[in-house]
C-alpha positions as CSV (number, residue, x, y, z in Angstrom):
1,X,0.0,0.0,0.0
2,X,1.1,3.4,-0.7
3,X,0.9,6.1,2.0
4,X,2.1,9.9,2.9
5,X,3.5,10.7,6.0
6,X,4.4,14.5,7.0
7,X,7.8,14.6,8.4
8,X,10.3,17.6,9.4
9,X,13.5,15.3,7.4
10,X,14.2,13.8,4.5
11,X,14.3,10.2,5.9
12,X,12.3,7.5,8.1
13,X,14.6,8.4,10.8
14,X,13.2,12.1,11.1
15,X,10.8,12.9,13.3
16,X,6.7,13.7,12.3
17,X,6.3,16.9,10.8
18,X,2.4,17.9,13.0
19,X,1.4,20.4,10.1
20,X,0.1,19.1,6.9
21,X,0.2,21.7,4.5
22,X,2.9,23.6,5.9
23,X,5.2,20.2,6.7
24,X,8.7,20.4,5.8
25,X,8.4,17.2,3.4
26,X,6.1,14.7,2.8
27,X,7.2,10.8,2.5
28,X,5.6,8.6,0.0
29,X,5.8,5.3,1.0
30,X,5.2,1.4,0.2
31,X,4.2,0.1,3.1
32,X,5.4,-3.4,2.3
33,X,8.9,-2.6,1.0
34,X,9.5,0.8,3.2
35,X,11.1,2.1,0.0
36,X,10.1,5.8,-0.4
37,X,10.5,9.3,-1.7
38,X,10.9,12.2,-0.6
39,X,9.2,15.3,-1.4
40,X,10.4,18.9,-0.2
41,X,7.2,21.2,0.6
42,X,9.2,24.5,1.2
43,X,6.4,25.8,-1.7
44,X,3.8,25.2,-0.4
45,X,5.3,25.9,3.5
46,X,5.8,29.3,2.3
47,X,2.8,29.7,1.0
48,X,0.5,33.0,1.6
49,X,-2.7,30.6,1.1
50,X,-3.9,27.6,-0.3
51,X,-1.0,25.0,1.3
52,X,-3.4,22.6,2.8
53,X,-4.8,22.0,-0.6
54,X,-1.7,22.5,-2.5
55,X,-0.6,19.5,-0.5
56,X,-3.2,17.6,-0.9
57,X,-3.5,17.8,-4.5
58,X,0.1,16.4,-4.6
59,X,-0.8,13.3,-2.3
60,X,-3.6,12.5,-4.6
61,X,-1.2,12.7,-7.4
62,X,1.2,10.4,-5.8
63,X,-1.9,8.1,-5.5
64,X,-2.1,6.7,-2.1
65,X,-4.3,5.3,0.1
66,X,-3.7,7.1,3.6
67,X,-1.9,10.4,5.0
68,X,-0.3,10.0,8.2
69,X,-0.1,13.4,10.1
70,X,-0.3,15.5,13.1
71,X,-2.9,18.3,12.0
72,X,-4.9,18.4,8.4
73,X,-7.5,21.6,8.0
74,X,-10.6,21.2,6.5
75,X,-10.2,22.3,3.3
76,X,-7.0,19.9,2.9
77,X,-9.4,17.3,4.4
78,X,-12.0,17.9,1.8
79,X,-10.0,17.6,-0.9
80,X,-7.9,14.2,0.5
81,X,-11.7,12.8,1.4
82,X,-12.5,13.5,-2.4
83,X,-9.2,12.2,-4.0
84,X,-10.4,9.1,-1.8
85,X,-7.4,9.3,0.9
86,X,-8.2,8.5,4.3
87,X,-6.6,10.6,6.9
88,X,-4.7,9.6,10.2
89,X,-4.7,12.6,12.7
90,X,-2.8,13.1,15.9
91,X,0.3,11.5,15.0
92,X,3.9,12.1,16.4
93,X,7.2,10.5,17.2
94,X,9.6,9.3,14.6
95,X,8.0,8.4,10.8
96,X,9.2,4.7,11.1
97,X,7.6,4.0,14.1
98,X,4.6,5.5,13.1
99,X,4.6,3.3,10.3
100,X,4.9,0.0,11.6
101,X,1.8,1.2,14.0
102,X,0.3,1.9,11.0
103,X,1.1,-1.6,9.5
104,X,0.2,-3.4,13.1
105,X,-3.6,-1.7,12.1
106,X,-3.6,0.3,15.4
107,X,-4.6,3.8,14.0
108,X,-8.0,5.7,13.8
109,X,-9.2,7.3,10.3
110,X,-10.0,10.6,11.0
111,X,-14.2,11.7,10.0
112,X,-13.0,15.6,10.0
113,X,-10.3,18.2,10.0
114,X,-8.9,18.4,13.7
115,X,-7.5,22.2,13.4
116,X,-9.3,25.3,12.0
117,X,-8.5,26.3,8.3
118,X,-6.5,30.1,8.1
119,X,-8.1,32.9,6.7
């Protein structure tokens, strides 16, 4: 399965980036192999407006199944739900750890954004 996974490094070793939109990188990954890619987001970071869904819009490009995150805002939510990603919220710690919790099947799909959008 393939999945994104915020992250403030470049590697699995690098610890969960909490913001969506605004994360340093986002990690594609195959869940059963752990190879990945890994994509800088200083764009979309830097962003006036419009980095949640910037962000999204690349995941469902990349085609996966889940996002693995600390925060995701509404309209970054809307657009994943549409693209047909589910959503993990309230993540931290180190991205490998994160997913092999992920892989062990102990994580929650989120129904809803869990932080308010910017205006």
């Amino acid at each position: 399965m393939k999945i994104a996974v915020t992250s403030l490094g470049d590697t699995l070793d690098s610890k969960l980036d909490p913001r969506f939109g605004r994360a340093s990188y986002i990690l594609i990954l195959d869940t059963q192999t752990l190879e990945f890619e890994a994509f800088d987001n200083e764009k979309n970071k830097n962003a006036f407006r419009g980095a949640g869904i910037q962000a999204a819009a690349m995941v469902s490009n990349a085609e996966v199944s889940v996002l693995l995150t600390g925060f995701c805002g509404p309209n970054a939510f809307k657009t994943l739900e549409t693209a047909g990603v589910k959503v993990v919220n309230d993540q931290a710690g180190r991205v490998i750890d994160i997913v092999q919790k992920f892989k062990q099947g102990n994580v929650v799909y989120a129904d809803g954004a869990n932080k308010d959008g910017h205006w």
